[in-house]
N, C-alpha and C positions, 0 to 999 in steps of 0.2 A: 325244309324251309330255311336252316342256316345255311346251307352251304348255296344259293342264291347271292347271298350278298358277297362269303367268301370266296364266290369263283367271278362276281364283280370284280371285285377289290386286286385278286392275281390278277385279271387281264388288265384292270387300271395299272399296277406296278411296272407290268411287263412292259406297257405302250411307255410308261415314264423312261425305264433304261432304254428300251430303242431310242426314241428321241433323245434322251441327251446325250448317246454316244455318237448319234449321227452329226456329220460335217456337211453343208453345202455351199453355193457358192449362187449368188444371185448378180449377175452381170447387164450394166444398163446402157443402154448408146445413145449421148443427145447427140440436136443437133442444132447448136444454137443453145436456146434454155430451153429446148423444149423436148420432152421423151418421145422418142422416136419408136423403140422397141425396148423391149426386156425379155429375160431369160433365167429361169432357175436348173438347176441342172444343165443346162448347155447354155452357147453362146446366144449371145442378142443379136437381133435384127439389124442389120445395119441398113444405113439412109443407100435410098436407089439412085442413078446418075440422071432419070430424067426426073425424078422430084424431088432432086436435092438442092434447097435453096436457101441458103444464109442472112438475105439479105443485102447480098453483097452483090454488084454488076459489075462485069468485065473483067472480072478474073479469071483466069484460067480453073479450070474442074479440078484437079489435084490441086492445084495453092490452095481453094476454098475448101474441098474438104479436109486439108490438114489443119485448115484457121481456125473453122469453125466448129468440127466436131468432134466428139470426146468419148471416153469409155469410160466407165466407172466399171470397179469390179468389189464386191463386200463377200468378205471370206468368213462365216461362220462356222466356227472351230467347234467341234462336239468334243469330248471328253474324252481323252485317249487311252487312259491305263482306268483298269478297275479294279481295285482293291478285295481281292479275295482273303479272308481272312479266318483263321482255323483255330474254332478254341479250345481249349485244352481244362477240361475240371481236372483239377489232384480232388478226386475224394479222400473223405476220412479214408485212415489206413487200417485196414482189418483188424488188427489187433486190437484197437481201440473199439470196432462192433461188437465183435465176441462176445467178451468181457460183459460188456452194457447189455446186450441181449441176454447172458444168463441173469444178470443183476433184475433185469425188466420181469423177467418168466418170475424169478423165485421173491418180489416186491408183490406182486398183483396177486389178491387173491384166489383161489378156486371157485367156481360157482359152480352147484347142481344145474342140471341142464331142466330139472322137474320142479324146481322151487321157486317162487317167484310171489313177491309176500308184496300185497298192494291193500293199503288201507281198506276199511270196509266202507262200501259204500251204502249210504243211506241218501235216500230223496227228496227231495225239498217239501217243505211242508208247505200246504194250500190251503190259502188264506179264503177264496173265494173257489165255487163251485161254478169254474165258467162252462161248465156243457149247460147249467140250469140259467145261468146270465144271457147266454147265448140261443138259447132254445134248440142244441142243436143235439139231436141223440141221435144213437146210432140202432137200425132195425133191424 
């Protein structure tokens, strides 16, 4: 039942570093003020010669579409370098366990494996005789 939510949580991580390392680039073509086409990952749509129209009469077909139309391009940068990093415990240095482990052994006492001394128990005294309160006997 645990490991449901901890093999959730690795594939959550895992989508997280994908996406932030990934870069893309989202490219849009108006024409005029208005969106023509868009494109992620590859180029945008651009405007066609018999329905391209600016508003404009009597211009020449190149004059108007250098006038009127445009590209935008938006570069969303991912995350380039990733930080691997390695760490290093210094444990205590043995000399110093030794030592503390014979100290720990010969501090602690011995115990019999057969002895084992537990107050004596006695049982509550009964104030009322509930099998007779209760009517309830056993046959």
């Amino acid at each position: 039942m645990k490991k449901v939510p901890l093999h959730t949580f690795s594939i959550l991580m895992a989508f997280l570093v994908l996406f932030s390392t990934m870069s893309f680039t989202v490219e849009k073509h108006f024409c005029g003020k208005s969106l023509v086409g868009h494109g992620v990952f590859s180029s945008a749509d651009k405007c066609k010669a018999e329905t391209h129209s600016c508003g404009v009469e009597g211009m020449d077909h190149m004059k108007m579409k250098d006038s009127c139309c445009s590209n935008k391009t938006e570069c969303i940068e991912g995350q380039d370098e990733l930080s691997h990093s390695q760490m290093s415990f210094n444990l205590v240095p043995q000399t110093f366990i030794v030592p503390l482990s014979f100290v720990l052994i010969d501090l602690l006492p011995e115990l019999s494996p057969g002895v084992m001394s537990y107050p004596p128990y006695e049982p509550p005294q009964l104030v009322y005789d509930l099998q007779v309160l209760c009517q309830v006997f056993i046959i």
